[in-house]
VEXDREN-2710 file (C-alpha; in Angstrom, 1 decimal):
% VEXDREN-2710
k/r/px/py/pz
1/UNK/-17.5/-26.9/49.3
2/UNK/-20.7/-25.3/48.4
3/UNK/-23.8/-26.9/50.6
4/UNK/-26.5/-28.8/48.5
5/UNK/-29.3/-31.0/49.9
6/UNK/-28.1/-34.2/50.8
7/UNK/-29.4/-37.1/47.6
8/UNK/-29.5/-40.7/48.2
9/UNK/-26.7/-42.9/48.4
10/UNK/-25.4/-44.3/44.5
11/UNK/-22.1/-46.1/45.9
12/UNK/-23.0/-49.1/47.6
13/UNK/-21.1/-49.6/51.4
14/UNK/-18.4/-51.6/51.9
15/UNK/-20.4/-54.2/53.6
16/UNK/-22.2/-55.2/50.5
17/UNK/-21.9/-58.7/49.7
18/UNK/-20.3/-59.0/46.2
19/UNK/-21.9/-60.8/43.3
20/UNK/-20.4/-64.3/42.0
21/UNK/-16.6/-63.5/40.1
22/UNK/-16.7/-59.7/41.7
23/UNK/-13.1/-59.1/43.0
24/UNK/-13.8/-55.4/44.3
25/UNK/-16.7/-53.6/46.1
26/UNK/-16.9/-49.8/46.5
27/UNK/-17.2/-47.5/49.2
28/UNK/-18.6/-44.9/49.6
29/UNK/-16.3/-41.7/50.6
30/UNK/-18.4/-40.5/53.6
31/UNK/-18.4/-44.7/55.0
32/UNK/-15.2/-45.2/54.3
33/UNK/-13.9/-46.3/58.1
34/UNK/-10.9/-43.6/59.3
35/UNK/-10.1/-46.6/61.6
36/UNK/-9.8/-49.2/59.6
37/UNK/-6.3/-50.4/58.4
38/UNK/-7.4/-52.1/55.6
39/UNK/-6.8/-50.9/51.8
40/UNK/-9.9/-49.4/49.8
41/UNK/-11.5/-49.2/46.6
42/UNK/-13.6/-45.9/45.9
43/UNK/-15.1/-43.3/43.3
44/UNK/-15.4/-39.8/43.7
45/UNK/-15.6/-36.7/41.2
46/UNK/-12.8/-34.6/40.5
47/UNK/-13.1/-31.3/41.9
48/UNK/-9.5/-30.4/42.1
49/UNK/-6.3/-31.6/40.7
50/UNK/-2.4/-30.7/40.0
51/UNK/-0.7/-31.5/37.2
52/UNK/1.8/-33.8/38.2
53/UNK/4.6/-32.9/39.4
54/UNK/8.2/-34.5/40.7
55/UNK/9.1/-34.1/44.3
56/UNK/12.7/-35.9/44.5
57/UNK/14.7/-38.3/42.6
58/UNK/12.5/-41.1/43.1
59/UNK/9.0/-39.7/43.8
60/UNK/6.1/-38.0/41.7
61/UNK/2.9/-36.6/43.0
62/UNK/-0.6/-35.8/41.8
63/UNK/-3.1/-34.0/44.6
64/UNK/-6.6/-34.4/43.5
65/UNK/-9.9/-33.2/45.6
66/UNK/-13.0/-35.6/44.4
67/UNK/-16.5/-35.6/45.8
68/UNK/-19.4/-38.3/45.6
69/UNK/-23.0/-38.2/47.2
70/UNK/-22.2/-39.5/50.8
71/UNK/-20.3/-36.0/51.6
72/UNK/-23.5/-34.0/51.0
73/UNK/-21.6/-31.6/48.8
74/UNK/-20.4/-29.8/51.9
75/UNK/-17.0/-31.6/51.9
76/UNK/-14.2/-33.1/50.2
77/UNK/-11.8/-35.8/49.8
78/UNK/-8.1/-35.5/49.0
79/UNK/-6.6/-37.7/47.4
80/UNK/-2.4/-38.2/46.8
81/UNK/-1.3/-40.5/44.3
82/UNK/2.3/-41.9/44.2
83/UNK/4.4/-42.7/41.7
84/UNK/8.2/-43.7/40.3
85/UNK/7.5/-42.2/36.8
86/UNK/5.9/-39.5/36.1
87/UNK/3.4/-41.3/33.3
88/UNK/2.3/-43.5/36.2
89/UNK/0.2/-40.4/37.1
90/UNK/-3.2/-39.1/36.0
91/UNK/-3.4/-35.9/34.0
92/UNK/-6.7/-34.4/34.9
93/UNK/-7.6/-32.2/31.7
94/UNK/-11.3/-31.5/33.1
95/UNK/-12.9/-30.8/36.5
96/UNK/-16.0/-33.4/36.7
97/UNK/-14.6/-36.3/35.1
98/UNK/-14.8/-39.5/37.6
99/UNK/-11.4/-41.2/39.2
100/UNK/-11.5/-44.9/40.7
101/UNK/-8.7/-45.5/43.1
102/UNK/-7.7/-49.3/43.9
103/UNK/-6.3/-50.0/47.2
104/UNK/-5.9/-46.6/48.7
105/UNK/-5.2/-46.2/52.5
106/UNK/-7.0/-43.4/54.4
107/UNK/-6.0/-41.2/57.0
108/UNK/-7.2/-38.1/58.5
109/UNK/-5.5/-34.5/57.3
110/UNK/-6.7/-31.2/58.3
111/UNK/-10.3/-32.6/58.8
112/UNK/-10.5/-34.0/55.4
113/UNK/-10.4/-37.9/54.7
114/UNK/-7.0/-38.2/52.7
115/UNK/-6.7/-41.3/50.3
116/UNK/-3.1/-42.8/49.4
117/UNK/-2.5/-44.4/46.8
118/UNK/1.3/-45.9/45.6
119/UNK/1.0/-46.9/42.1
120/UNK/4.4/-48.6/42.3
121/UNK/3.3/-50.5/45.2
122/UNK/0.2/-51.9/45.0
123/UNK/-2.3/-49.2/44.0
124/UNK/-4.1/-48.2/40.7
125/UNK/-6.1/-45.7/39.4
126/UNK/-8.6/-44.9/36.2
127/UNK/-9.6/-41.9/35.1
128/UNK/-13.7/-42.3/33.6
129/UNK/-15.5/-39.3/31.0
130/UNK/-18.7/-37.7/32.5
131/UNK/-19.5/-36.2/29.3
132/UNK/-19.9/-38.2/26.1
133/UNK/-17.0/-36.5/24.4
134/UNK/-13.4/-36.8/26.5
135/UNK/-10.8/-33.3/27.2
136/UNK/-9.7/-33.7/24.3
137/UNK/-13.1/-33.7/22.3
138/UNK/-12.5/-37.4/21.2
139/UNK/-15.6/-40.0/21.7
140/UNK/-15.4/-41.6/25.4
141/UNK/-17.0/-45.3/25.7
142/UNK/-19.6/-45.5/28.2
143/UNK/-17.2/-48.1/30.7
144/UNK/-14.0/-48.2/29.1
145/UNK/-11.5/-45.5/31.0
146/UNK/-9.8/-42.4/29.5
147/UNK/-6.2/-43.3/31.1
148/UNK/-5.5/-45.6/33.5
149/UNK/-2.2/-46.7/35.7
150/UNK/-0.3/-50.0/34.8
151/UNK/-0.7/-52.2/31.8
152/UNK/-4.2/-53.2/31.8
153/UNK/-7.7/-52.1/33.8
154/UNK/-10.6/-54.2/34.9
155/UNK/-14.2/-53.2/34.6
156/UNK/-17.3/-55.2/36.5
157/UNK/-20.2/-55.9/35.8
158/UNK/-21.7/-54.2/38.6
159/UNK/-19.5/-50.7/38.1
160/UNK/-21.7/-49.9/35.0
161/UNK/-24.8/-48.8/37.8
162/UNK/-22.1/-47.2/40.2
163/UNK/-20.5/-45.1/37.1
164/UNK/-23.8/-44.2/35.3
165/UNK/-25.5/-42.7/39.0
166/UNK/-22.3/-41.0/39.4
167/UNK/-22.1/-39.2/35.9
168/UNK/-25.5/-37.8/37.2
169/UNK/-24.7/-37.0/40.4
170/UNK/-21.7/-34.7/38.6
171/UNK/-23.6/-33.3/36.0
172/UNK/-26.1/-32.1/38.7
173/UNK/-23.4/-31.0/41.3
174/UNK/-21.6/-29.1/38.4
175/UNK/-24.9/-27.3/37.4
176/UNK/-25.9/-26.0/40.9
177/UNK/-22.3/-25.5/43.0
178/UNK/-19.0/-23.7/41.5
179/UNK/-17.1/-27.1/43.3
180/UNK/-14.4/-25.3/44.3
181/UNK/-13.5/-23.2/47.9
182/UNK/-14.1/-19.5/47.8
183/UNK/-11.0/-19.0/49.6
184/UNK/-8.8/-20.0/46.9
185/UNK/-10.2/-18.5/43.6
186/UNK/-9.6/-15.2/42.9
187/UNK/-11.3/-12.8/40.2
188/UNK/-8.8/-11.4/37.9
189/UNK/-9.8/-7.6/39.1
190/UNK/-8.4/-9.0/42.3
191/UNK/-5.5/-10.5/41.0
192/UNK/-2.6/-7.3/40.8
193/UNK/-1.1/-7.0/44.1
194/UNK/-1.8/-10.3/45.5
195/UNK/0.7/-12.5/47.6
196/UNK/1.3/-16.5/47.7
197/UNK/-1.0/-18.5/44.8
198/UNK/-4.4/-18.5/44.0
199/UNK/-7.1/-20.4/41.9
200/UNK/-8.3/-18.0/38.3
201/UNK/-11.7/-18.8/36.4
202/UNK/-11.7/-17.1/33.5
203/UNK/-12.8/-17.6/29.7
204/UNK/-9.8/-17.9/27.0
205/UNK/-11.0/-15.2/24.5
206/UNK/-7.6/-15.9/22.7
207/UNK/-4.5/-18.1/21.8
208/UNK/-1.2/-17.0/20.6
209/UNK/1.4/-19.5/19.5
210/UNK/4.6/-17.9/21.0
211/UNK/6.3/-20.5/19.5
212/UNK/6.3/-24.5/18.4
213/UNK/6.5/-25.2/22.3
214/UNK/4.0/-22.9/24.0
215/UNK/1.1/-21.0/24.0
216/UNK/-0.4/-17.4/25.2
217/UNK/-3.7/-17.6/26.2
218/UNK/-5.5/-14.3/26.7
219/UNK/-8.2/-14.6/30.0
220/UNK/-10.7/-12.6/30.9
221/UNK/-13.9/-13.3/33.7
222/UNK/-17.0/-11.1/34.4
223/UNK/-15.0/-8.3/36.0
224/UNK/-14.0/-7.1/32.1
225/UNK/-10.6/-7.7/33.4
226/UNK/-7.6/-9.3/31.0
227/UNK/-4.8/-11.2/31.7
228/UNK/-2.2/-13.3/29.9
229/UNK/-0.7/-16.4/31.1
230/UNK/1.6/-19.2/28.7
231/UNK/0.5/-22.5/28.6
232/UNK/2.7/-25.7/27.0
233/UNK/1.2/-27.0/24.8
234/UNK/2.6/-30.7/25.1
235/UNK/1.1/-30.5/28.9
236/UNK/-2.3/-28.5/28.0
237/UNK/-3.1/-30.2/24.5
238/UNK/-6.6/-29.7/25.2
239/UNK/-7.6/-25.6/25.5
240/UNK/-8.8/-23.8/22.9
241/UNK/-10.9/-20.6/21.8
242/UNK/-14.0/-20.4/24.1
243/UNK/-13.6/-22.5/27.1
244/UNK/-14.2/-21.6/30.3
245/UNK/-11.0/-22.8/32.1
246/UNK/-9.6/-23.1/36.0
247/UNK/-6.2/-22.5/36.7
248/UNK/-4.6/-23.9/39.8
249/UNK/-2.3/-22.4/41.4
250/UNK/-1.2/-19.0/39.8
251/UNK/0.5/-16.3/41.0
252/UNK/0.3/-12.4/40.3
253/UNK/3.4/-11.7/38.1
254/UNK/4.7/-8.2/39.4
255/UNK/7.6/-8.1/36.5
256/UNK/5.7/-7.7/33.7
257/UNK/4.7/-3.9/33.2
258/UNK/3.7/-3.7/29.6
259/UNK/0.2/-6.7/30.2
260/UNK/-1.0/-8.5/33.4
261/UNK/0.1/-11.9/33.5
262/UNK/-0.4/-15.1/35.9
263/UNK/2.8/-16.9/36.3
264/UNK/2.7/-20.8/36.7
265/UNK/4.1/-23.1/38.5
266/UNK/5.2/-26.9/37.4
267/UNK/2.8/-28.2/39.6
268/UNK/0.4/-25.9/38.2
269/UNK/-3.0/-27.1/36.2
270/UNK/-5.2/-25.6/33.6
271/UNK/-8.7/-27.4/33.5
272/UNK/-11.4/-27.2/32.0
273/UNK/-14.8/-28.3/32.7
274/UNK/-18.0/-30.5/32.2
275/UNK/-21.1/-29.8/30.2
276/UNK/-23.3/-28.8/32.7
277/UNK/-20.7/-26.5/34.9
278/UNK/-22.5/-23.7/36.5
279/UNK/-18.9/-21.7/35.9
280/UNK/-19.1/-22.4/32.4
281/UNK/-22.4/-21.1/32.0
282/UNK/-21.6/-17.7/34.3
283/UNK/-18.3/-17.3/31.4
284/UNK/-20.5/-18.0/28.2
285/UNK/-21.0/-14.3/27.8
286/UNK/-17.6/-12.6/28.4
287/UNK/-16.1/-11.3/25.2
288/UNK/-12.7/-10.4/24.0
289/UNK/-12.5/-6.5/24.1
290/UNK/-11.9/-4.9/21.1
291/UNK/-11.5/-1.7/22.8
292/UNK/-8.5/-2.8/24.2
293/UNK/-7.1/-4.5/21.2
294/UNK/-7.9/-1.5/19.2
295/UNK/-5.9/0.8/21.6
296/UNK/-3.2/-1.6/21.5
297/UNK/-3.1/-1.9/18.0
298/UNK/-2.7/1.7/17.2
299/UNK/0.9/1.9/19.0
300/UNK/4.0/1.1/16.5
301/UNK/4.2/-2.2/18.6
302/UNK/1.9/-3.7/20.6
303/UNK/2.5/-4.9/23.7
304/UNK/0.3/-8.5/23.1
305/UNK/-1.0/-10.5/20.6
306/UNK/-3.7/-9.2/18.6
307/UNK/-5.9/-11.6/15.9
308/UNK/-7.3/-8.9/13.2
309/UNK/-9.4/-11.1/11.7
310/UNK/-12.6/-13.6/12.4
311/UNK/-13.6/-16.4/10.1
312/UNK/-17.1/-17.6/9.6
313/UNK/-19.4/-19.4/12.3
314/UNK/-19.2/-22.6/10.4
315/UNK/-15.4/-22.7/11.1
316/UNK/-15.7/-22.0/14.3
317/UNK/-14.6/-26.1/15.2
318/UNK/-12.5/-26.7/12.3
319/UNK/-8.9/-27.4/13.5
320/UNK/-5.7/-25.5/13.4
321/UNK/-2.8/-26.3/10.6
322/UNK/0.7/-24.7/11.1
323/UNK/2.5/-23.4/7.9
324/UNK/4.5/-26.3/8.4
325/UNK/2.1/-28.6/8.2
326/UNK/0.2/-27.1/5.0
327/UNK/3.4/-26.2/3.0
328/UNK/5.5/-29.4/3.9
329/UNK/3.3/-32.3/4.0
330/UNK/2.6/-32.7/0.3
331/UNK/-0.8/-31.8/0.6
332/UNK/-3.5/-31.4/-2.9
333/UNK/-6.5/-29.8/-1.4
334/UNK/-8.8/-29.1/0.9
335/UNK/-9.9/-26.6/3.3
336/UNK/-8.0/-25.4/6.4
337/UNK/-7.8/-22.9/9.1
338/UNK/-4.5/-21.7/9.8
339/UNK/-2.7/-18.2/11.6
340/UNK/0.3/-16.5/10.7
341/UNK/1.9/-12.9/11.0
342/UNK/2.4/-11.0/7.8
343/UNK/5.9/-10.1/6.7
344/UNK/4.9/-8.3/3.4
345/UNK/1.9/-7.3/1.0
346/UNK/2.0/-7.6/-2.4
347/UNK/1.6/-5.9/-4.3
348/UNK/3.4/-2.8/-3.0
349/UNK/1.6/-0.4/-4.9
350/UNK/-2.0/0.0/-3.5
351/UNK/-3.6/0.9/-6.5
352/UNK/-2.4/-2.5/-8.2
353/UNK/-4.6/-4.5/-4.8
354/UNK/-7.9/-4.7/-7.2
355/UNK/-8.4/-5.6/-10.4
356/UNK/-11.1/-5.7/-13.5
357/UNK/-12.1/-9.4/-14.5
358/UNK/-13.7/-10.2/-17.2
359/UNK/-15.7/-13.4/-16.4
360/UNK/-15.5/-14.7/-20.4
361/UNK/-12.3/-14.3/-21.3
362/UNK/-11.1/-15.1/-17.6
363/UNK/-8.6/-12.2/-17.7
364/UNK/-8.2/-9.1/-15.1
365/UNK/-6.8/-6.0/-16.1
366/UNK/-6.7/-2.1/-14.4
367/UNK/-9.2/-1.3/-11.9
368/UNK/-9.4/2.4/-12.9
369/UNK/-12.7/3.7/-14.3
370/UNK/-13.9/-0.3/-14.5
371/UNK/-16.6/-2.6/-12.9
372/UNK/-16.3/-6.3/-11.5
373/UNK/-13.4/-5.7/-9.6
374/UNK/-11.7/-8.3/-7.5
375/UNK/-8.9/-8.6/-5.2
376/UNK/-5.3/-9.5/-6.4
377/UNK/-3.4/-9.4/-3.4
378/UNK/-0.2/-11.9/-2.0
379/UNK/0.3/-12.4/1.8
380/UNK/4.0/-13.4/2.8
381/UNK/3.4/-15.1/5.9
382/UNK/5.5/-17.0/8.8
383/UNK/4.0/-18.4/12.4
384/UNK/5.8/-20.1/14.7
385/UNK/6.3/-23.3/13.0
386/UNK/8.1/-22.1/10.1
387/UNK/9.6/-19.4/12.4
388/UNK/13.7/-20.7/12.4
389/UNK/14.0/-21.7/8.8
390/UNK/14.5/-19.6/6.1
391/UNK/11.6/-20.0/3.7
392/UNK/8.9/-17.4/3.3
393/UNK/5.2/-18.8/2.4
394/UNK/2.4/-17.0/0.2
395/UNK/-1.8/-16.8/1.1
396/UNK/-3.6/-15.6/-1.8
397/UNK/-6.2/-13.3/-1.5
398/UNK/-7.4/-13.4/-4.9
399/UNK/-11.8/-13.3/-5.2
400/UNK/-12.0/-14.0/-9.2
401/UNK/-13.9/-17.1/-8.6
402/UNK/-15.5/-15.7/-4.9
403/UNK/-13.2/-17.0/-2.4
404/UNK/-12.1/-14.0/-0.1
405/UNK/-14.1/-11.4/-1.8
406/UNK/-14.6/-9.9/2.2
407/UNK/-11.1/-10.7/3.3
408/UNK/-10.7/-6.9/2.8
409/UNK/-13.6/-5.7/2.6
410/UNK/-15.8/-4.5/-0.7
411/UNK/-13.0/-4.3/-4.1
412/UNK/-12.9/-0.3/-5.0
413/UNK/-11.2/1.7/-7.8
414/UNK/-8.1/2.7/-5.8
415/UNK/-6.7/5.5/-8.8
416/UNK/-10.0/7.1/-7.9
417/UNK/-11.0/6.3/-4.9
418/UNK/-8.9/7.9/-2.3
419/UNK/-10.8/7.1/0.9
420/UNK/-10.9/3.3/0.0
421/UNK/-7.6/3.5/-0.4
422/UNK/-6.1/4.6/2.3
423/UNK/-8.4/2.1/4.4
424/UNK/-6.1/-0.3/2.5
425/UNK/-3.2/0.7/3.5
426/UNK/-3.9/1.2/6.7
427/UNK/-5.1/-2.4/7.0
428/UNK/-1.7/-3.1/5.8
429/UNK/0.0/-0.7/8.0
430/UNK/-1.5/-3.3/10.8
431/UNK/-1.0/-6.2/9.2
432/UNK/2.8/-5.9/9.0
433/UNK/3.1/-4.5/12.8
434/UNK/4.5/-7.1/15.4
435/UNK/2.6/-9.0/17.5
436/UNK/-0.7/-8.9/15.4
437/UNK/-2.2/-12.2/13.5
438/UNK/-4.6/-13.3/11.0
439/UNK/-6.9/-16.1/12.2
440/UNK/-7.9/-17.3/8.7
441/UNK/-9.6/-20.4/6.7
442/UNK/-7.8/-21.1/3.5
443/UNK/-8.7/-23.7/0.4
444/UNK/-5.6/-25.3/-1.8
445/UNK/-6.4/-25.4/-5.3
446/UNK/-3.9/-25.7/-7.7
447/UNK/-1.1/-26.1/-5.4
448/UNK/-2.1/-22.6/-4.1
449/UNK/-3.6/-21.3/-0.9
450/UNK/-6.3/-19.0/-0.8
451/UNK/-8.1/-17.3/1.4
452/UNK/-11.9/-18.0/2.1
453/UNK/-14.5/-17.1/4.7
454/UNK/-12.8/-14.6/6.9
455/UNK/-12.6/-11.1/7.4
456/UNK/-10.5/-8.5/9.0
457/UNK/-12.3/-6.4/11.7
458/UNK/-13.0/-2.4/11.9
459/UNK/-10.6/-1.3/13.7
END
């Protein structure tokens, strides 16, 4: 681990006397006696984690790496947690986040203090939010855990001190050290070529929903390198847009020719990180690269996903709705952001796209020779929700009353306005190729979808 100055202790030492009703003390990890047969109860940050994974018929592991103030930052702890179901295990979503371990015994491995713990035995574990906000963006209580192992988990009195020093100590480790071992991260430039597994952090500039059971997320890191990897979504529930992500345990995939890709493994994990992550921050400014996309977009069929589109800034947060879930849950209105491929624009005539509206009578009429024009156009659209039925689903992109007047681009007389015209069609030419999306926001009125606040990009 990267060196930082060594802080004063926050965990108290096992010799501590306890307080009246306490049934545990804490130890530091750096105190914690190597010789001592007795069980232990400890903190640490998570620096490191699998997802877990099963390794026979009866046995299922998590590995985790943590940290806390006693090591100095130039060390770490493993830790191996035991189990006889797999939901008996932590899922560590975020690198940061705290983890209290009941009962674990120590031993020495490869230099590093090693902490057991058997959750079918005796053993337990809780899993605590640094940040005010959980993984998965919902509001974490200042002592009561994220997950924990068996039916119910204690919380002292005195752990409110021990918890709140330790959510600083990780919010200032994060900020000044990556926290994790320059042997085993990789930069994607790096990547093609390599042998055995590796660690990636990279930025997800993009998600594809392959289908209802996984997603594609596009990486990239400061090398302006890209690379694709597919993520389940019942396992990774919490990625998105954005983030600045580590992936344990990848591997270069030689077989795929057409796109770079990182093949995973079951025990592999896809985390994210706290607020104030020094990784984070070194990601913020790495961008998708249009160039690419644009190259890739011009063949007849592109080789990965492309989104054509971007809604507005104030959308940037509001969640994802399949077609499914707008088109078959008996929903009356509101506004949603949703992405589909296109199957077919309507109307097939391009010169029939705009229209005239009169604003008093409410009526729209031919575009040629005319002013006030709007757009009159259908989108018949799938995704991978709706993908294995039958049904085909309309977007309006109608901008009468405003909504989608960019969508587009400007409305223009197409019977006499050639150049405007073919810019049309050859945004539809890309709509209708495979592989590309529309990332869109859309309001129901009237039992209708529309489009709103988006835009397709130049190209």
């Amino acid at each position: 681990m990267p060196g930082r100055a060594a802080k004063k202790s926050t965990t108290p030492s096992k010799s501590a006397p306890k307080t009246k009703g306490q049934r545990y003390d804490y130890t530091e990890l750096g105190k914690v006696s190597v010789t001592s047969s007795d069980s232990h109860h400890v903190y640490g940050v998570i620096v490191d984690a699998t997802f877990p994974y099963k390794a026979n018929n009866d046995k299922f592991i998590c590995s985790l790496k943590i940290v806390d103030p006693s090591l100095n930052g130039k060390e770490f702890a493993s830790v191996v947690i035991y189990a006889q179901r797999f939901e008996n295990l932590p899922i560590v979503h975020r690198l940061g986040d705290i983890i209290r371990l009941h009962r674990a015994s120590l031993r020495m491995y490869k230099g590093h203090r090693q902490f057991n713990v058997t959750t079918h035995w005796h053993g337990s574990w809780a899993l605590f939010s640094t940040d005010a906000k959980n993984a998965l963006g919902a509001a974490a209580g200042t002592d009561a855990p994220v997950s924990f192992s068996g039916q119910r988990s204690t919380f002292e009195k005195h752990e409110q001190g021990l918890l709140a020093n330790l959510r600083k100590f990780a919010s200032s480790y994060f900020g000044a050290n990556d926290a994790s071992p320059a042997d085993r991260v990789r930069a994607l430039n790096k990547v093609k070529g390599s042998t055995g597994d590796f660690d990636v952090n990279a930025k997800i500039t993009n998600i594809h929903e392959v289908d209802e059971y996984t997603n594609e997320l596009r990486l990239r890191d400061n090398t302006n390198t890209t690379y694709h990897t597919l993520a389940l979504k019942l396992k990774f529930p919490h990625l998105h847009v954005g983030q600045a992500i580590r992936i344990r345990s990848a591997t270069w995939d030689e077989t795929s020719t057409s796109k770079n890709v990182l093949a995973l493994s079951h025990y592999s994990n896809i985390t994210t990180f706290i607020g104030s992550s020094k990784i984070a921050k070194g990601l913020a400014k790495v961008t998708e690269d249009e160039k690419e996309n644009a190259a890739e977009l011009a063949k007849d069929h592109p080789a990965h996903a492309i989104t054509v589109s971007e809604v507005d800034a104030r959308h940037a947060g509001l969640q994802h709705s399949n077609l499914n879930e707008l088109f078959h849950q008996n929903k009356t209105s509101g506004t949603f952001r949703t992405s589909f491929f296109v199957t077919k624009v309507e109307p097939s005539s391009s010169v029939e796209a705009t229209k005239h509206y009169d604003a008093k009578t409410k009526k729209t009429g031919s575009a040629k020779g005319e002013k006030n024009l709007v757009w009159q156009v259908q989108l018949v659209v799938k995704d991978a929700s709706t993908f294995n039925n039958a049904n085909q689903y309309r977007i309006l992109n109608y901008s009468h009353e405003g909504l989608g007047s960019n969508f587009f681009g400007k409305a223009a007389d197409f019977h006499t306005d050639a150049k405007a015209r073919a810019a049309f069609e050859k945004q539809v030419q890309n709509l209708t190729k495979f592989n590309v999306w529309v990332d869109a926001v859309v309001e129901l009125r009237n039992g209708w979808y529309y489009i709103k606040e988006t835009q397709l990009k130049k190209f």
